[in-house]
N, C-alpha and C positions, 0 to 999 in steps of 0.2 A: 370676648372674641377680638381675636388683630382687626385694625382696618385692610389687610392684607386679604385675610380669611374669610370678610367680609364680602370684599370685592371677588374674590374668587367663590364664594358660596351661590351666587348668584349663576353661573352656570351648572344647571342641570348637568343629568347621568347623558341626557338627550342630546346637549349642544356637545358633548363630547364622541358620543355614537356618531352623531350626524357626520360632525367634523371628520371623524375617521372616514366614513364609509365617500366622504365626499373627497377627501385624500388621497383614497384607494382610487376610486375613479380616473383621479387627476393623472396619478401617477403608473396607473396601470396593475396596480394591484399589489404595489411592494410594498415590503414588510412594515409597518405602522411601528412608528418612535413616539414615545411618549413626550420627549423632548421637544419634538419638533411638533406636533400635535398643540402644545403648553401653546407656544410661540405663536402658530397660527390663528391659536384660538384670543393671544395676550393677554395669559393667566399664565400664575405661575405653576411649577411640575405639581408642588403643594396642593393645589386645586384638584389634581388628580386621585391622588389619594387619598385627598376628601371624603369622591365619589367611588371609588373602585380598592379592593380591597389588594390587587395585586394586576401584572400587566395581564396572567391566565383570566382574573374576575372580569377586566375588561374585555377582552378578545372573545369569552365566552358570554359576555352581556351587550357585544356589537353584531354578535352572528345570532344571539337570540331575536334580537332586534331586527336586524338583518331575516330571520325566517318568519316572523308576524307580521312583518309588513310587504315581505313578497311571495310565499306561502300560504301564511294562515287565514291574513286577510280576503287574501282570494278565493281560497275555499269558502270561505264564510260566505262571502257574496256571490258565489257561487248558490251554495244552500240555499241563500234567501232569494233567488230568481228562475221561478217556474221554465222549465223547458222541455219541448216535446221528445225528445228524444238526443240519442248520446252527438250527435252531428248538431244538434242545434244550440245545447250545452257548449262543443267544443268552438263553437261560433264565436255565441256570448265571450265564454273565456277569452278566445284570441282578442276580441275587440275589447275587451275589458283592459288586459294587460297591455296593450299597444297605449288607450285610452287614457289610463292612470299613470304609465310609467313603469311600468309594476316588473319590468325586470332589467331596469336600469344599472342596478347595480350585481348582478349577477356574474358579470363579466370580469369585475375587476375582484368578486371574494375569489372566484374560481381561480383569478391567476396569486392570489395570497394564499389561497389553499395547497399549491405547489412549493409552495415555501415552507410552511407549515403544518405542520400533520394536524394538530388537532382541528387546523382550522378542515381540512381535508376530509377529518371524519364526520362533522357538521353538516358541510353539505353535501357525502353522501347519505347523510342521515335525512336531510332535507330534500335531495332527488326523490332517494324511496316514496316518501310521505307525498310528491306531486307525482309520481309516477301509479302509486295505488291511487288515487285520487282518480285518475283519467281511466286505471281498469276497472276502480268500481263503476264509472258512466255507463262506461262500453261493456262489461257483461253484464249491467241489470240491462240495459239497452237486446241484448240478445248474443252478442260475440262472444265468443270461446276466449279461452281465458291467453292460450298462445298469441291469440290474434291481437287483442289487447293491450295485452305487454309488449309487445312488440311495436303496436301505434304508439304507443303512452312513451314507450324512450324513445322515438323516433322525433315525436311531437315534441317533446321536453326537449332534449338534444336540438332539435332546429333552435327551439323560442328560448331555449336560455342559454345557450353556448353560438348562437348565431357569428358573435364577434369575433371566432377566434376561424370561422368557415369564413365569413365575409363582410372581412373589418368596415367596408364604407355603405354595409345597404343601411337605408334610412327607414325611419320604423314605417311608414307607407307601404315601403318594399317587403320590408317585413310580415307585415298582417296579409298584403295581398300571395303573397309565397304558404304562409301558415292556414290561410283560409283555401289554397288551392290544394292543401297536402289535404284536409278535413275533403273538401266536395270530391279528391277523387277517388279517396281508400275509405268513406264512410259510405 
C-alpha cells in the first residue's frame, strides 16, 4: 500500500458523512463536491473512493446516515422510554430532540433535497417513517386515524422544517412552541 493510501485509509466512511453533512450545514444545503469535500477533509479525491463505490454510493450512504441518527435513533429511544400516554411521549420526544440535537441537520438535507431528486425521495421516505411513528402514538393512545395524521405532519413540519418558517428561533424557542402545539391539540 502507497504511503498516500495509507494516510488517506485512515479516514473512515464516517469522517466523510460527517464532513458532508457538516458542509451542507455550512453552506445551506448545496450540492456536495467531492472535490471539495477531499480538500476540506486534506485527503486526497483517491481517499474517496477508497471508501465509496461511486458519488450515488456516497449520497445514498450520507442520507442513510443522515436517517439513523435523526430518525431511527429516536424512535429507538423513544421505545426504550415508558410513557403514559401519546402527549407525554410527544413531550419526551420534543425534549429529546431539542436535547441531543437531533434535528440539526434536517434543514440543510431538505434544502439538498431540492436540488436533487434522489436525495428528495429519501427524505420523503424518511418523513413517512416519522410521521407513522407519531400516528402510531396517537391512535393506540385513542385518536382517530384523521386526527393523527394530521398532528403528526403538523408536528413534523414545525420540528423539522422550522428553519425555513423561522430562520433565527433558537432551539429554546423551539421546544417551548412544539411543547405548546402538544398541551393544546392533545
Amino acid at each position: 500500500m502507497s504511503l498516500a493510501k495509507q494516510k488517506d485509509s485512515r479516514f473512515t466512511k464516517d469522517h466523510w458523512i460527517e464532513k458532508a453533512l457538516e458542509v451542507l450545514s455550512q453552506t445551506g444545503g448545496a450540492k456536495i463536491h467531492i472535490e471539495k469535500l477531499a480538500a476540506k477533509l486534506g485527503v486526497t479525491k483517491g481517499s474517496f473512493y477508497w471508501h465509496f463505490e461511486s458519488r450515488n454510493d456516497f449520497v445514498d450512504q450520507v442520507l442513510d446516515y443522515w436517517d439513523a441518527h435523526s430518525s431511527q435513533s429516536v424512535i429507538e429511544f423513544m421505545r426504550e422510554h415508558e410513557h403514559e400516554n401519546a402527549k407525554n411521549a410527544l413531550t419526551i420526544l420534543t425534549n429529546y430532540l431539542i436535547d441531543q440535537d437531533q434535528i440539526r441537520h434536517d434543514m440543510p438535507v431538505r434544502s439538498w433535497a431540492v436540488q436533487e431528486n434522489r436525495v428528495q425521495t429519501r427524505v420523503e421516505e424518511t418523513d413517512i417513517k416519522r410521521e407513522q411513528y407519531i400516528v402510531s402514538l396517537l391512535t393506540e393512545d385513542g385518536y382517530d386515524e384523521f386526527s393523527a395524521r394530521n398532528f403528526a405532519s403538523i408536528y413534523n413540519c414545525y420540528a423539522r422544517c422550522h428553519g425555513f418558517l423561522l430562520p433565527t428561533i433558537t432551539q429554546e424557542e423551539l421546544r417551548e412552541r412544539l411543547l405548546w402545539l402538544i398541551d393544546k391539540h392533545l
